[in-house]
C-alpha positions in Angstrom: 114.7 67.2 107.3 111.4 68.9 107.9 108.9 71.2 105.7 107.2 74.0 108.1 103.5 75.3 107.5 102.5 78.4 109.2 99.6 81.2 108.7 97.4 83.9 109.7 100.1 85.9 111.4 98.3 89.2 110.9 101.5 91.0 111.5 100.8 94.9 111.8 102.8 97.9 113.2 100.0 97.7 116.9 101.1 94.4 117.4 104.3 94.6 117.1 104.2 91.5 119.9 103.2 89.3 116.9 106.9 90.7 114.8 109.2 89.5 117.3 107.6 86.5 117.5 107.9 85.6 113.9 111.4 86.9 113.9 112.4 84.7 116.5 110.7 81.9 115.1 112.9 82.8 112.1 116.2 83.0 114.3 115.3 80.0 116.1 113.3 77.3 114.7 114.5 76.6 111.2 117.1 74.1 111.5 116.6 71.3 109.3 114.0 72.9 107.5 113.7 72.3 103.5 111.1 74.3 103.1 109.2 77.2 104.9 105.1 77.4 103.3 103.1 80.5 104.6 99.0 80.3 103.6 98.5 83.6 103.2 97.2 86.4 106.2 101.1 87.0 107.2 99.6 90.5 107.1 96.7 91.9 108.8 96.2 94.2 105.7 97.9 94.8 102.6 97.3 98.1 100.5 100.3 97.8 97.9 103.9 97.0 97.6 104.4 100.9 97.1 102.8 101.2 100.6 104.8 98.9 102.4 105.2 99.8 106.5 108.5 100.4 107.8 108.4 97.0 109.7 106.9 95.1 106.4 110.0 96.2 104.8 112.8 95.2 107.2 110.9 91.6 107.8 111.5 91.3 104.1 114.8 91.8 104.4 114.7 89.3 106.7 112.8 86.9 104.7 115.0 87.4 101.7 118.6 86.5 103.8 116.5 83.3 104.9 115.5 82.7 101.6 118.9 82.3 100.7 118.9 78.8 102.3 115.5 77.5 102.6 112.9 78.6 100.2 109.8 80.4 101.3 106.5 80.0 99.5 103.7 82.0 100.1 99.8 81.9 99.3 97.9 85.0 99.5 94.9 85.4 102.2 92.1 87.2 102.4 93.7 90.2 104.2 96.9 90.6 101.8 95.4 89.2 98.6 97.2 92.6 97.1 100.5 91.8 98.1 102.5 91.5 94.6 105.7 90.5 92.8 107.6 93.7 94.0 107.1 93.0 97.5 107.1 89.3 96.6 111.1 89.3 95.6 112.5 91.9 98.0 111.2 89.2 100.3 112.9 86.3 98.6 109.1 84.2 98.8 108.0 82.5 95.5 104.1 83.3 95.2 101.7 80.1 94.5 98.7 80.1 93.0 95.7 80.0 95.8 95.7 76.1 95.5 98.4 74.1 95.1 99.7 70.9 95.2 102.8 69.1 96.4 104.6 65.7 96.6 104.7 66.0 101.0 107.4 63.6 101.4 105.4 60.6 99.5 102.1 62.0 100.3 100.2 63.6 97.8 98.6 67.4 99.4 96.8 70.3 98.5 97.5 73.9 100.4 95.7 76.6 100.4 94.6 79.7 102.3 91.2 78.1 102.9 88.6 80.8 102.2 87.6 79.7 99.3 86.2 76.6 101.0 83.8 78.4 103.3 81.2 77.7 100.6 78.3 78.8 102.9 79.3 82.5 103.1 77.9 83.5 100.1 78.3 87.1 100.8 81.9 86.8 101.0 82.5 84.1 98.6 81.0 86.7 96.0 83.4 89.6 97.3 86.0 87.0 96.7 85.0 86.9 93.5 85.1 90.4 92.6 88.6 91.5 94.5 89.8 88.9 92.3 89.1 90.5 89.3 92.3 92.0 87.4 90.9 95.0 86.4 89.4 95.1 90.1 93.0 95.1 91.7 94.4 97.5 88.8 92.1 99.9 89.7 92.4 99.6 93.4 96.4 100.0 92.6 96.0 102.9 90.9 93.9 104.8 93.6 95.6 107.6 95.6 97.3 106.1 99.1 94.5 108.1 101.3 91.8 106.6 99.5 93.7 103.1 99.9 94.1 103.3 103.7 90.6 104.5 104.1 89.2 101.2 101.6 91.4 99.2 103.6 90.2 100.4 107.5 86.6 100.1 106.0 87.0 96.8 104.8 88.2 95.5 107.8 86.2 97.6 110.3 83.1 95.8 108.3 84.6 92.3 108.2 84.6 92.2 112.3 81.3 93.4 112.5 79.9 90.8 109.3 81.9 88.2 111.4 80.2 89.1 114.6 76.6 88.6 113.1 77.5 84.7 111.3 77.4 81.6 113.0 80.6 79.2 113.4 79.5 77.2 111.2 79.2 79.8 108.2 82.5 80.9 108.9 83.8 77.1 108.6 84.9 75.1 105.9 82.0 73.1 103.9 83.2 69.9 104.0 81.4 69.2 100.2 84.1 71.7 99.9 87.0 70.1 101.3 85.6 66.7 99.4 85.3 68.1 96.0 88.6 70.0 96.4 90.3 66.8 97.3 88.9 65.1 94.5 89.9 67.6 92.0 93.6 67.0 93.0 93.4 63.8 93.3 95.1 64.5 96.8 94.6 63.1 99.8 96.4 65.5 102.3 95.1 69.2 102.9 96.4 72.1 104.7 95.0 75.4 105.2 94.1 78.1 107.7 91.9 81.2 107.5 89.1 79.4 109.9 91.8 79.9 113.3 90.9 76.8 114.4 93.6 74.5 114.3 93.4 70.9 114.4 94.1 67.3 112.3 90.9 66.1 111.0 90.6 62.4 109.9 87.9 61.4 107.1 87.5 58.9 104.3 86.5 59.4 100.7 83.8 57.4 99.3 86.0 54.9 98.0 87.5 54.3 101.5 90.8 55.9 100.9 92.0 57.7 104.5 92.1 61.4 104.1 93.4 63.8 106.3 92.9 68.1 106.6 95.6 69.9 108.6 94.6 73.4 109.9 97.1 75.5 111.2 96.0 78.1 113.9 96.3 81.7 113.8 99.5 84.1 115.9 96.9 86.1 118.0 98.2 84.8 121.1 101.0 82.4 120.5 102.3 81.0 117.0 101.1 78.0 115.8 103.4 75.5 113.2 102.7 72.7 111.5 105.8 70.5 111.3 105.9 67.7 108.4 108.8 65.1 107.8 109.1 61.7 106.5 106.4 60.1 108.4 105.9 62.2 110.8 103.3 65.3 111.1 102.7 67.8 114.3 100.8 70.5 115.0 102.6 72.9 117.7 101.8 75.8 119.6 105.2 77.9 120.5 104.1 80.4 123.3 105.2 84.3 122.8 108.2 84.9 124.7 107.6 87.4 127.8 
């Protein structure tokens, strides 16, 4: 048996590319899987539950049927931090808390969306801080769809542009970041995206102890999966089909 970790789909009605991809992931690649994780982004944007898209709604149905037989967790991103409960059970996903931690067949690991630990983006870590408010997301909830959608293609329309203007190393983790988190948890196993760069990174705590951060890669071009069993850990890349 095997756990699956995957992320920053972005799924949204123009790419509809990325949708069949995930659904045939979900027709295809899920036997012997326990468990299905997804760290948050499996939207591109999210303006409310109540404003589902046609294709949000049949992947939850989707989801759900799936869900029937292999439980899928989920960890909001930084694009779909709005997505709720409502949404949430028609899908059949069980929502964690941004960080959370699991026994990873013996290993002790931390998951998480992973924008919190880009420390060195101030700008956005205070944003973060803000949209996190409750009363911040009740009033956003409670604004008229229009002024939702037009929030929503603003907020994005700026994040390419801030993106464009920070270096790579801004728009990284902060490994006194990673460090601390690890510390915190007393794990010594993390997986995230966010950052699109996937890759298994090997480092040592201060004590010696081996430490290890997973980053799974984003679905722009080709779907990216992080496989975990008894053991055994790989990080795949399963090309679109034409």
């Amino acid at each position: 048996m095997r756990t699956l970790f995957i992320g920053d789909l972005h799924l949204s009605a123009d790419r509809p590319d990325i949708t069949h991809a995930f659904n045939d992931f979900l027709d295809s690649q899920l036997d012997d899987v326990q468990a299905l994780y997804i760290l948050g982004d499996l939207f591109e944007v999210w303006i409310g539950d109540d404003l589902a898209e046609p294709f949000a709604i049949d992947l939850a149905k989707k989801l759900n049927t799936i869900s029937k037989t292999i439980p899928v967790y989920y960890i909001h991103g930084n694009r779909d931090f709005l997505l709720g409960k409502d949404y949430a059970k028609k899908a059949g996903m069980t929502l964690l808390p941004e960080t959370h931690c699991i026994d990873l067949y013996g290993v002790p690991t931390v998951i998480l969306h992973g924008d919190s630990l880009c420390t060195l983006d101030k700008g956005y870590q205070r944003f973060r801080q803000f949209r996190n408010l409750k009363l911040a997301k009740w009033i956003y909830a409670h604004l008229p769809r229009n002024t939702r959608q037009n929030i929503a293609r603003n907020i994005r329309s700026k994040s390419t542009r801030s993106n464009m203007q920070k270096s790579v190393s801004i728009m990284d983790v902060e490994q006194n970041a990673v460090a601390a988190l690890l510390d915190k948890t007393k794990t010594i196993q993390m997986i995230h995206g966010h950052t699109h760069r996937p890759d298994i990174h090997e480092m040592s705590s201060s004590s010696g102890v081996a430490l290890k951060r997973i980053v799974v890669g984003d679905w722009y071009e080709q779907a990216s999966v992080l496989s975990v069993s008894a053991g055994k850990l790989a990080l795949s890349v399963l090309p679109f089909q034409k």
